[in-house]
N, C-alpha and C positions, 0 to 999 in steps of 0.2 A: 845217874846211870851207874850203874857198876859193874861187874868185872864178867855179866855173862853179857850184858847190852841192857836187861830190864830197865826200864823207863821209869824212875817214882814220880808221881806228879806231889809237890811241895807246899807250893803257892799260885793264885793268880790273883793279875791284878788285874784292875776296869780298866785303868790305862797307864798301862809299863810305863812309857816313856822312851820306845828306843829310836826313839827320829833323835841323831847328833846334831843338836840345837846350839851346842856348841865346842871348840875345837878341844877338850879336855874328852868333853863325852865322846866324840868322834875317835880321838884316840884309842878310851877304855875299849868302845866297840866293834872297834878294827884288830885290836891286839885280841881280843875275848873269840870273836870271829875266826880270824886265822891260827890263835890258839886251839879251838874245838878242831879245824878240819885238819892241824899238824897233828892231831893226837890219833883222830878218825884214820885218815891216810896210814901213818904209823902199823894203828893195829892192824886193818885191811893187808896191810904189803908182809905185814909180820904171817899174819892167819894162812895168807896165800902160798907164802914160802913154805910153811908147815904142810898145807893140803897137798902141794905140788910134791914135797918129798915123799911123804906118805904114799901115793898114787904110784909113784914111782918103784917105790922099794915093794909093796906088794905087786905090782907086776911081774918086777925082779923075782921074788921069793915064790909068784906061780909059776914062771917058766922054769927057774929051778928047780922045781918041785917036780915038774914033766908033768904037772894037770893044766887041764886047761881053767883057765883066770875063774869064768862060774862054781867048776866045781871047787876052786881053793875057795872064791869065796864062802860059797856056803857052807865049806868042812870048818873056815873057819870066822863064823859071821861074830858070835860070841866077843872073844877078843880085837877082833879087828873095830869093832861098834865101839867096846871102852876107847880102843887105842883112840880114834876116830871124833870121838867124844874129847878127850883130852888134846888133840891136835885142836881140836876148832875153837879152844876154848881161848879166850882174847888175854895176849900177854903181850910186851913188846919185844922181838929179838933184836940184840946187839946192834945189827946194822942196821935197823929202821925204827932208831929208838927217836921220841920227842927232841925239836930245835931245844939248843942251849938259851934261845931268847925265851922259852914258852915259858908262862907265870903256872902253869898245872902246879898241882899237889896232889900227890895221893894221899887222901883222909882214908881214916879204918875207923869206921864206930862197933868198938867193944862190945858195944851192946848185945851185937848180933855175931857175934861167934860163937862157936859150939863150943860149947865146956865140957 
């Protein structure tokens, strides 16, 4: 998965293997587990705190304006859409960043940057 949510599919197999048949695998699939949804929750609470500000501060900025909230939107859909775009986009903030137990890495393959 990466950083807009896109889903790659990689591999499958006939039969993964993920019944914890024993207490090592039980382990890897408990920590793998609640590693994905500390990371999920994380972004979600991060994304949310963004949207809520966002929402906020244009309302703010149409009753300052003295228009009513439609017409600022659509005087100013253009920018508000980038700005909008750039809010929703999955990062972690400061305060809902991943547990210090979590084993994540963030990987970058080179490959796929823009030169």
């Amino acid at each position: 998965m990466d950083d807009n949510l896109n889903v790659y599919f990689i591999e499958a197999n006939a039969g993964p293997g993920l019944n914890p048949n024993n207490d090592e695998k039980d382990r890897v699939f408990r920590n793998m587990l609640f590693g994905m949804y500390d990371i999920e929750f994380a972004l979600l609470r991060s994304r949310i705190k963004r949207v809520v500000n966002f929402v906020n501060r244009v309302d703010a900025d149409a009753k300052r304006s003295g228009k009513e909230l439609s017409v600022y939107l659509k005087e100013n859909e253009k920018d508000l859409k980038a700005e909008f775009a750039n809010v929703t986009m999955n990062r972690f903030e400061p305060e809902y960043n991943i547990s210090l137990g979590n084993t994540w890495e963030y990987v970058l393959d080179e490959n796929y940057l823009d030169i």
